[in-house]
VOBAGU-130744 format. One record per residue (C-alpha): residue number from 1; x, y, z negated. Coordinates in Angstrom, 3 decimals, always signed. Last residue first. Example, Ala and Ser with C-alpha at 12.3 -4.5 7.8 and 13.67 -1.06 7.14 Angstrom:
BEGIN
> resi/east/north/up
> 2/+13.670/-1.060/-7.140
> 1/+12.300/-4.500/-7.800
end
This chain:
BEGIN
> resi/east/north/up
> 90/-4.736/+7.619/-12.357
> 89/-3.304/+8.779/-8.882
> 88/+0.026/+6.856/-9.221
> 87/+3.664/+6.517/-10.615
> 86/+6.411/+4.157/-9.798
> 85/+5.023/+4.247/-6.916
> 84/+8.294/+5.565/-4.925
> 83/+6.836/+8.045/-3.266
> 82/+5.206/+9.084/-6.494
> 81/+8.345/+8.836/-8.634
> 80/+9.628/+11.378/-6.055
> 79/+6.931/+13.456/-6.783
> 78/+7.177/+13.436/-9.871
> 77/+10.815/+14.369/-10.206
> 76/+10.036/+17.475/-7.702
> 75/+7.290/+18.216/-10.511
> 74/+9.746/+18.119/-12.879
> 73/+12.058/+20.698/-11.258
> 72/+9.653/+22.982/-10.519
> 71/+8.541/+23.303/-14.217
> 70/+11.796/+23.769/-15.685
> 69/+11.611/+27.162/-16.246
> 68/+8.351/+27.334/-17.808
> 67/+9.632/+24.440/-20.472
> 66/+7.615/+20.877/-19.922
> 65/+5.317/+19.653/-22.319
> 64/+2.046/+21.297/-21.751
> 63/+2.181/+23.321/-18.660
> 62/+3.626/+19.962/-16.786
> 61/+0.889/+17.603/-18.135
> 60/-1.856/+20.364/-16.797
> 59/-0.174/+20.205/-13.571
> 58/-0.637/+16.196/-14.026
> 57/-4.113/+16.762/-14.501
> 56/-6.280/+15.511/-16.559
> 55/-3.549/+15.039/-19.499
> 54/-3.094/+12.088/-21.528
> 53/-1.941/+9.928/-18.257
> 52/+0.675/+11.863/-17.822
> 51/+2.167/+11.199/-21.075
> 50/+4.657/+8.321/-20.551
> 49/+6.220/+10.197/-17.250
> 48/+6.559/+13.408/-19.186
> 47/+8.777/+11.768/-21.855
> 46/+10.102/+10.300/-19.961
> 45/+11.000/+13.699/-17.595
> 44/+12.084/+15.246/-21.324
> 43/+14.432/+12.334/-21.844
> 42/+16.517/+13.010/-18.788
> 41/+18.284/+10.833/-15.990
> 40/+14.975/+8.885/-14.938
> 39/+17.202/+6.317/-13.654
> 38/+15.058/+3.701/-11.097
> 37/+15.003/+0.215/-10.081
> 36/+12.865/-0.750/-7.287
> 35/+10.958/-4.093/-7.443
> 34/+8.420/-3.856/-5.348
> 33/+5.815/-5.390/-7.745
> 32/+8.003/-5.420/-10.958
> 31/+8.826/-1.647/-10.354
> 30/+11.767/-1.322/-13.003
> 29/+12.007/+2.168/-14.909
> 28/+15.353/+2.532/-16.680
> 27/+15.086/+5.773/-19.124
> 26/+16.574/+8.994/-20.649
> 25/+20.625/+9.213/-20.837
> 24/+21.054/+7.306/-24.177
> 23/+18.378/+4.722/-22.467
> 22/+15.098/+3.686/-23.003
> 21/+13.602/+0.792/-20.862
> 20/+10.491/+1.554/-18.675
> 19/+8.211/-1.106/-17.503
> 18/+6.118/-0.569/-14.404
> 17/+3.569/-2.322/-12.881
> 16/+1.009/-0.366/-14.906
> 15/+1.699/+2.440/-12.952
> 14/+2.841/+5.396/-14.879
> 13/-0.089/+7.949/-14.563
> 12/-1.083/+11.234/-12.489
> 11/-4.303/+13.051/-12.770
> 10/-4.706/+15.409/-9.163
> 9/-3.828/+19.263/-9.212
> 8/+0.026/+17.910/-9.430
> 7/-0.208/+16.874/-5.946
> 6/+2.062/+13.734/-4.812
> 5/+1.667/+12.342/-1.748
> 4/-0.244/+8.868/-2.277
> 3/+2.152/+5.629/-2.325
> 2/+1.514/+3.720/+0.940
> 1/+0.000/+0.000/+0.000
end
């Protein structure tokens, strides 16, 4: 199935085929169904990833928990995570 493009208006979610393993540096996250393995390279962006599913929206994730500043960035990182299903549309 093609991973949907990421829009942070939509409610976001780590897909339950993925298990993340906490690391010094942030995170593993292993795909078990297409098995990609992934760094999430910051605890914040973990973070992030293990809440979206809280929030309605994952915009409304990013106001929340991530710094003004930083904002961008993250939502680059999700949207990567999206193309790679790690997350989806929740």
């Amino acid at each position: 199935m093609a991973p949907d493009a990421f829009d942070p208006a939509r409610p976001w979610r780590l897909s339950p085929e993925v298990s993340l393993r906490d690391e010094p540096f942030g995170a593993l996250a292993y795909h078990h169904g297409n098995r990609r393995l992934v760094f999430l390279k910051s605890t914040g962006l973990v973070a992030l990833v293990r809440r979206l599913g809280e929030f309605a929206t994952a915009g409304d994730a990013l106001g929340e928990l991530v710094a003004p500043g930083e904002r961008v960035r993250y939502a680059r990182a999700l949207a990567t995570l999206a193309a790679g299903e790690l997350i989806g549309v929740g």
